[in-house]
DRENTORKOL-3810 file (N, C-alpha, C; in nm, 4 decimals):
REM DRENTORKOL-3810
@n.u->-1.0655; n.v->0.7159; n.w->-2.1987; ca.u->-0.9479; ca.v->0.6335; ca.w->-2.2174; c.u->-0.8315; c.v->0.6966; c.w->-2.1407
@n.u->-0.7745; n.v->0.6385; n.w->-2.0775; ca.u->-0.6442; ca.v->0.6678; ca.w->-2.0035; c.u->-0.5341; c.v->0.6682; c.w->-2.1092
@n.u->-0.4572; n.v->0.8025; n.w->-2.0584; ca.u->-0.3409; ca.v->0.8349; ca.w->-2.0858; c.u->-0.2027; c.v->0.7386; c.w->-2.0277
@n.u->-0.1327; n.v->0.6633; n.w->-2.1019; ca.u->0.0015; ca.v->0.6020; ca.w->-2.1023; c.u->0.1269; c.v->0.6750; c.w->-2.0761
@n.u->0.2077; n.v->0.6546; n.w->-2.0721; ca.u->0.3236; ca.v->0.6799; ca.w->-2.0826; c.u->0.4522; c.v->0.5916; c.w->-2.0056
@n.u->0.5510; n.v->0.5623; n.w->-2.0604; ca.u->0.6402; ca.v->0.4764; ca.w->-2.0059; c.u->0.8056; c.v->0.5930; c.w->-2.0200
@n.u->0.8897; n.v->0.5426; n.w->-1.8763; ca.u->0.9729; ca.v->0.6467; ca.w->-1.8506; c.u->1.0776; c.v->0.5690; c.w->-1.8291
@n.u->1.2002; n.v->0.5894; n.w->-1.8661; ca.u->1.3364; ca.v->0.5569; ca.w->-1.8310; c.u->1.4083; c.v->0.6666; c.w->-1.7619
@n.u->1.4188; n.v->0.6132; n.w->-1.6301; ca.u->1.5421; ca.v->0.7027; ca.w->-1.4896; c.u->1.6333; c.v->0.6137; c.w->-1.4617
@n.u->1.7531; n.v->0.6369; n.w->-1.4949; ca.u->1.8798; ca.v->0.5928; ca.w->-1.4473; c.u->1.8690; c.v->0.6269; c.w->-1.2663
@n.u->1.9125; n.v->0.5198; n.w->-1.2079; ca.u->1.8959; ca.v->0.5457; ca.w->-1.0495; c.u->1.9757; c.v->0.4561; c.w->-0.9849
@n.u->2.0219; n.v->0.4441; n.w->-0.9231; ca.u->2.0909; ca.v->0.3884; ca.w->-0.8009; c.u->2.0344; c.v->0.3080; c.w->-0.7126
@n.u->2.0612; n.v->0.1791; n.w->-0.6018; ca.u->1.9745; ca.v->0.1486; ca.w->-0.5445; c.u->2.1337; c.v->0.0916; c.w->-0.4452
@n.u->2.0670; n.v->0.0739; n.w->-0.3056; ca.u->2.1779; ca.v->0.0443; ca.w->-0.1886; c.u->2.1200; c.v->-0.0760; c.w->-0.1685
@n.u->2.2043; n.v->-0.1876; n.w->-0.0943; ca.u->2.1708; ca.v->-0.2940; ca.w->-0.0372; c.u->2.2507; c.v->-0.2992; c.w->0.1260
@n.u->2.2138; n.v->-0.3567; n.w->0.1777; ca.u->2.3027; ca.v->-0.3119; ca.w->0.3426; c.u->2.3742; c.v->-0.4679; c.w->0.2857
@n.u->2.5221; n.v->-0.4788; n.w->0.3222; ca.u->2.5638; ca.v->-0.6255; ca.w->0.3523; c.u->2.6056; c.v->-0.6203; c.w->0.5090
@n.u->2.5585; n.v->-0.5995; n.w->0.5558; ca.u->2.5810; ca.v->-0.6025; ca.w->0.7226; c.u->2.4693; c.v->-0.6253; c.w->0.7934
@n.u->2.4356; n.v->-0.6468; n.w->0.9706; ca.u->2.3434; ca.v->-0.6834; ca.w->0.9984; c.u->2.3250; c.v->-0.5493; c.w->1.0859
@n.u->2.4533; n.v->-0.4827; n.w->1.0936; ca.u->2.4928; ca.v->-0.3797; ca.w->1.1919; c.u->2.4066; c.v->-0.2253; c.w->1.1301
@n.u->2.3678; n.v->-0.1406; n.w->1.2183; ca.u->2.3138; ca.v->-0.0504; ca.w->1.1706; c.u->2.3936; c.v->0.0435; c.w->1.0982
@n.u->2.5055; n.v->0.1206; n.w->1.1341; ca.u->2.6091; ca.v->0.1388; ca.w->1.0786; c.u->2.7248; c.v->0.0738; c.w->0.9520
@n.u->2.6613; n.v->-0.0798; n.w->0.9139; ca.u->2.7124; ca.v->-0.1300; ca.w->0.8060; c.u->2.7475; c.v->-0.0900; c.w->0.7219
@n.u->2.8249; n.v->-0.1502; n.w->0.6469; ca.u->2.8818; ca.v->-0.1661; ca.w->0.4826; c.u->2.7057; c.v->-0.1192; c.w->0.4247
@n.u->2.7242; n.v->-0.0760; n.w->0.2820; ca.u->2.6450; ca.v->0.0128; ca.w->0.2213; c.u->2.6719; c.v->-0.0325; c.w->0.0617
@n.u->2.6275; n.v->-0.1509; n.w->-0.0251; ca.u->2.6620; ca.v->-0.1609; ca.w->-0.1641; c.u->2.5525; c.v->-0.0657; c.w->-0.2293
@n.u->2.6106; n.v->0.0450; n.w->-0.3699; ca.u->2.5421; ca.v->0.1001; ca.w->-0.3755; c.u->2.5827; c.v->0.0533; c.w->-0.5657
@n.u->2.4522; n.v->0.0402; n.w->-0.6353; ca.u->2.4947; ca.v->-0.0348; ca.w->-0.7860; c.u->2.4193; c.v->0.0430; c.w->-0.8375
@n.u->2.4248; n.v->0.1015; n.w->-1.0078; ca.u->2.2945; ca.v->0.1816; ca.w->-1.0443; c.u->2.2635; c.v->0.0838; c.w->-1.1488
@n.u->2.1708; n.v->0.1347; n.w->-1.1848; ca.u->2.0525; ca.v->0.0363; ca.w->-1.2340; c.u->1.9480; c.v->0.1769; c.w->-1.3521
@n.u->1.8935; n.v->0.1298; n.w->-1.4459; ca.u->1.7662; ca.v->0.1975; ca.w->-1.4944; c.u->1.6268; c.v->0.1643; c.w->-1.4906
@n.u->1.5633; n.v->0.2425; n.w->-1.3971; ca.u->1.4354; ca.v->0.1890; ca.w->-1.3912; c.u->1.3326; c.v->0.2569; c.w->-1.4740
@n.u->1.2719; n.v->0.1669; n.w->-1.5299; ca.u->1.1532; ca.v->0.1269; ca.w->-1.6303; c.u->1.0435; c.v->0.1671; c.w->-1.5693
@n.u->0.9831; n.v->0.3052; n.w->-1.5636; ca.u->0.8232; ca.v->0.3202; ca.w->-1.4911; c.u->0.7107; c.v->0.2976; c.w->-1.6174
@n.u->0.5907; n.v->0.2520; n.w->-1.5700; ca.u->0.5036; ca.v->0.2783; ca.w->-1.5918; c.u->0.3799; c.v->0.3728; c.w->-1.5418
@n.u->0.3469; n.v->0.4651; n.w->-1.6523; ca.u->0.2999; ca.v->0.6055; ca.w->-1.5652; c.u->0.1184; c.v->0.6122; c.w->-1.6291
@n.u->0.0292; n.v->0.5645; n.w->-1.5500; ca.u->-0.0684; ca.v->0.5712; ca.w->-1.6102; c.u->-0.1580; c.v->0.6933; c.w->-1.5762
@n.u->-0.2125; n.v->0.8038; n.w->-1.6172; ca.u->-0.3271; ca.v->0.9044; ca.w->-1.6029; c.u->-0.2042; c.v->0.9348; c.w->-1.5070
@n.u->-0.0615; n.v->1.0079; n.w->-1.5309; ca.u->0.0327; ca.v->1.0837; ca.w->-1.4512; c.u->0.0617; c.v->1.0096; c.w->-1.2921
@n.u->0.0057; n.v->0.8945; n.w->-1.3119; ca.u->0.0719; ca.v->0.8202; ca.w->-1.1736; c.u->0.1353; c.v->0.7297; c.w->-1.2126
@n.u->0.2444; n.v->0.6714; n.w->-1.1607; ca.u->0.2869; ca.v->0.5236; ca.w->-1.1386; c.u->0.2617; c.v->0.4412; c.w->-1.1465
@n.u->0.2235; n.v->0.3258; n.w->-1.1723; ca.u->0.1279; ca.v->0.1991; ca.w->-1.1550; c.u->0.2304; c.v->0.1119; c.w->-1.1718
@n.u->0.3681; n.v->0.0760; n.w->-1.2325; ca.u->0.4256; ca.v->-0.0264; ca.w->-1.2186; c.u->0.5526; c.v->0.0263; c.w->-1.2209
@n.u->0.6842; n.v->-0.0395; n.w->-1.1836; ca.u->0.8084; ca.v->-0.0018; ca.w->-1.2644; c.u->0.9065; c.v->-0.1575; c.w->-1.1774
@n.u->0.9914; n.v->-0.1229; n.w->-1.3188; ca.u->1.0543; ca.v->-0.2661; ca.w->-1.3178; c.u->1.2527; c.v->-0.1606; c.w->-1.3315
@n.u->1.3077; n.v->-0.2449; n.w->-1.2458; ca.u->1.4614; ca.v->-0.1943; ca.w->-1.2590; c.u->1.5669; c.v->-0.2743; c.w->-1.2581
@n.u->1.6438; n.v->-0.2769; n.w->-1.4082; ca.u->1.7298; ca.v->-0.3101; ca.w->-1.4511; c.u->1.8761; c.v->-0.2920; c.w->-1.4158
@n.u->1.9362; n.v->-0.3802; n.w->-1.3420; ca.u->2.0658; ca.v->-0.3358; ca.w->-1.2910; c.u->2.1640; c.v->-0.3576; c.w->-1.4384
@n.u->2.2539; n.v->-0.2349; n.w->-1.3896; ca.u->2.3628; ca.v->-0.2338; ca.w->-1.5403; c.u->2.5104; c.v->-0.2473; c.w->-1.4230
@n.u->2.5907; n.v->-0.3445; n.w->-1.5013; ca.u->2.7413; ca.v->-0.3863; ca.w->-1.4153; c.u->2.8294; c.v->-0.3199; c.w->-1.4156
@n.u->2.9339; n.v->-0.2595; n.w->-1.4012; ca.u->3.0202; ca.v->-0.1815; ca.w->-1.4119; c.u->3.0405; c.v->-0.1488; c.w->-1.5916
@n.u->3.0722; n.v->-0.2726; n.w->-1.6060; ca.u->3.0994; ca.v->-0.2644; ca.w->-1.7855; c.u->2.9812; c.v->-0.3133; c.w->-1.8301
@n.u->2.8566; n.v->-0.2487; n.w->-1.8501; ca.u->2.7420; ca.v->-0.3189; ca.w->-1.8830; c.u->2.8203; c.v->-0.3757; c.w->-2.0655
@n.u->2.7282; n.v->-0.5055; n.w->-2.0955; ca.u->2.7459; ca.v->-0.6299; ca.w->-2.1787; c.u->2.6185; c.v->-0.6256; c.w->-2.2690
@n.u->2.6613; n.v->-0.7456; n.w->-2.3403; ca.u->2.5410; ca.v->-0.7678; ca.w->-2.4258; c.u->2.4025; c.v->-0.8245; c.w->-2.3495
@n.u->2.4811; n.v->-0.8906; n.w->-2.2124; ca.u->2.3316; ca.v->-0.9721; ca.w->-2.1426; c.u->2.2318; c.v->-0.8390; c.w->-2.0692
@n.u->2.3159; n.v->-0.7454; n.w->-2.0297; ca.u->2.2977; ca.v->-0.6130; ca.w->-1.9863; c.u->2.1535; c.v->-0.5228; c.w->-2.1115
@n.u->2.2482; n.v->-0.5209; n.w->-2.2257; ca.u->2.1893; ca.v->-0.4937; ca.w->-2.3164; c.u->2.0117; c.v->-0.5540; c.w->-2.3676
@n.u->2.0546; n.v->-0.6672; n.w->-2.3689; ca.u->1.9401; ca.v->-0.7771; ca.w->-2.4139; c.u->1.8312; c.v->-0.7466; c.w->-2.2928
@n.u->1.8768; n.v->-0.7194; n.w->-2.1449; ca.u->1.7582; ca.v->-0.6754; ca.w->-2.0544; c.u->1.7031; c.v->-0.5490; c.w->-2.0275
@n.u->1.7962; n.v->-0.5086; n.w->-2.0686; ca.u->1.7051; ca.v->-0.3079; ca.w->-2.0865; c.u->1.5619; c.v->-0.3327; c.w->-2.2059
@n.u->1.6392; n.v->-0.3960; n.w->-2.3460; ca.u->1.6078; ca.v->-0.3769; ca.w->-2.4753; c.u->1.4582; c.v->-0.4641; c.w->-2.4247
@n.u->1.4601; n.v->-0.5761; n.w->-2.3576; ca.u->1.3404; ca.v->-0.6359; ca.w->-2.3399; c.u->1.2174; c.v->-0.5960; c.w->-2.2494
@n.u->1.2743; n.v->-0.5562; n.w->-2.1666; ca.u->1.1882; ca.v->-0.4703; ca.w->-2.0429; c.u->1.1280; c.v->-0.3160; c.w->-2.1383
@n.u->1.1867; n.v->-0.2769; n.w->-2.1894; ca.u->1.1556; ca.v->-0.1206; ca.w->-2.2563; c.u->1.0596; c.v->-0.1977; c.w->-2.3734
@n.u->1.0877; n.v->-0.2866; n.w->-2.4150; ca.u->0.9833; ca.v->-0.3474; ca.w->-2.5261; c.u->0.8572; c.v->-0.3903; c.w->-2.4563
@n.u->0.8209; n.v->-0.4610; n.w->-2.3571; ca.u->0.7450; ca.v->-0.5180; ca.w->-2.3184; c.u->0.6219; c.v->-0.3587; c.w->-2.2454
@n.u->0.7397; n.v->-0.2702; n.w->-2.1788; ca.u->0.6706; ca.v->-0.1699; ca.w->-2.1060; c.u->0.6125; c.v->-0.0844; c.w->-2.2918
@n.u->0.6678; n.v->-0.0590; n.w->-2.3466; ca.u->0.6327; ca.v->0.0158; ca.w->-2.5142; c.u->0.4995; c.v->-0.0715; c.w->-2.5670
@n.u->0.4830; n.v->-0.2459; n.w->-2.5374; ca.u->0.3531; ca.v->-0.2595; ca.w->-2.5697; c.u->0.2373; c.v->-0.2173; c.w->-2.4673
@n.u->0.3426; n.v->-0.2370; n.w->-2.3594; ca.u->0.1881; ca.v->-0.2054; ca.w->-2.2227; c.u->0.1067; c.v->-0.0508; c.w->-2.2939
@n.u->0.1821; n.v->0.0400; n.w->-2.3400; ca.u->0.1671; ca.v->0.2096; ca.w->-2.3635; c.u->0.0620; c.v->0.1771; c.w->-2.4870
@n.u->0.0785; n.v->0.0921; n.w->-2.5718; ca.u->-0.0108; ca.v->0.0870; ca.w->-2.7160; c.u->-0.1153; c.v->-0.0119; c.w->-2.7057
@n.u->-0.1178; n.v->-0.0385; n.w->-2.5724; ca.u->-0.2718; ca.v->-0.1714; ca.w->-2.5427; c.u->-0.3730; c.v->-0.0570; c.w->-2.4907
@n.u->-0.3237; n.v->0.0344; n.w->-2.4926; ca.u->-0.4123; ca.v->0.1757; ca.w->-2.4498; c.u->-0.4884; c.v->0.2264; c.w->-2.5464
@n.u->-0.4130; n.v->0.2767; n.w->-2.6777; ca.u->-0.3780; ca.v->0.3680; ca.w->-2.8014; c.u->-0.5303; c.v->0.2713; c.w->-2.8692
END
């Protein structure tokens, strides 16, 4: 039986808004949701949080971390 585990990393992610190589640079952080099966990776999903993260903010961490918490006990 394979070993589970699910991980929360606060991380950052850039988007270019330019076409120019030297462009503008938006940089937003976000928490990403891994899924770590037998110590590798196999999925991860990332949740952007807004400056003033909210309740809609809230409601998508809380659901993504629920959904990845059953993936970990379909193992168990």
């Amino acid at each position: 039986m394979s070993e589970r585990q699910v991980r929360l990393v606060v991380t950052s992610r850039e988007v270019s808004i330019s076409a120019e190589p030297e462009g503008e640079v938006l940089r937003y952080t976000g928490i990403c949701v891994v899924h770590v099966e037998d110590g590798r990776p196999v999925e991860q999903t990332w949740v952007p949080l807004g400056a003033t993260p909210g309740f809609a903010d809230d409601e998508a961490l809380i659901a993504t971390w629920r959904a990845a918490l059953q993936w970990r006990q379909a193992c168990a």
